[in-house]
C-alpha positions in Angstrom: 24.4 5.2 -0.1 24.9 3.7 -3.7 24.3 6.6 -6.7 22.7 5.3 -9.8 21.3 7.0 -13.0 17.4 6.7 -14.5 16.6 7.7 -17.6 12.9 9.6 -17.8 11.0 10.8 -20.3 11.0 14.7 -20.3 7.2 14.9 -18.9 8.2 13.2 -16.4 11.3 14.8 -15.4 9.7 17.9 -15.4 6.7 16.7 -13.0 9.6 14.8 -10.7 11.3 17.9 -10.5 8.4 20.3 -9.4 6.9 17.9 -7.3 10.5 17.6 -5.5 11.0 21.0 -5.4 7.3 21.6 -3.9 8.4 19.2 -1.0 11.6 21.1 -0.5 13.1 17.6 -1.3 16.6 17.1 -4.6 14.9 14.7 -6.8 17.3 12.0 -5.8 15.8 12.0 -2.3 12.4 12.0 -3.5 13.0 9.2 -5.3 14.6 7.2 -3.1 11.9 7.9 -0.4 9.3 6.7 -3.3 11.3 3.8 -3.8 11.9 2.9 -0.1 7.8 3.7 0.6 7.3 0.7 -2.4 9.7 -1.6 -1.4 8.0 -1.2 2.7 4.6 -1.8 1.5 5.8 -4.8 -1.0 7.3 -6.3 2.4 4.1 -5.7 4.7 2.0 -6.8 1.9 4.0 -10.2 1.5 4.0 -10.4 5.3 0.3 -10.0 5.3 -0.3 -13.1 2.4 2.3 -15.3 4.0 0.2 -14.9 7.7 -3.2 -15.2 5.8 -2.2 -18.3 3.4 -0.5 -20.0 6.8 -4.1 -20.4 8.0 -5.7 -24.2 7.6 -8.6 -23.7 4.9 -12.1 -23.7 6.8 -14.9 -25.9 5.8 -17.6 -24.4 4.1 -20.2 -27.3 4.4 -21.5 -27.2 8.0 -24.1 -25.6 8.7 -25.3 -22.1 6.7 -25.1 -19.3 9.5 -27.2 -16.2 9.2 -25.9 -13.4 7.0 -25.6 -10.2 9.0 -28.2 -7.5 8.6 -27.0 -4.2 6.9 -27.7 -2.4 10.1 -24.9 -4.8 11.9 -22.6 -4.5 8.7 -23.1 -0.4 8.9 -23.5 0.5 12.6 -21.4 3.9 13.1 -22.5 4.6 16.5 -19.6 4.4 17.8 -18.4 6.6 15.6 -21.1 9.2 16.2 
């Protein structure tokens, strides 16, 4: 574990501090489960453009196909 120091505004110290405390959490765990929550999601997100980009573009002048119907788009009855 590597310390550091932030510097925050006193509104937000105080809100960092009572949000930590509600959690049962020390700030400096709070933050660095923030942090590490940010940096995860940054990485999946990345992931998740790399995969998508990696595709070949598709052609968009064949043939038009139908639109789906709201009722296709919106079927919950599965769900139900």
């Amino acid at each position: 574990m590597k310390n550091i120091t932030i510097t925050l505004d006193p509104e937000t110290a105080a809100w960092v501090r009572v949000h930590a405390a509600e959690q049962n959490k020390s700030v400096s765990r709070l933050v660095g489960e923030i942090l590490q929550t940010r940096m995860k999601d940054r990485r999946e997100y990345q992931r998740a453009m790399r995969r998508y980009l990696s595709k070949p573009p598709f052609d968009l002048t064949g043939d038009p196909e139908k639109y789906p119907t709201r009722e296709e788009i919106y079927d919950r009855t599965r769900v139900r």
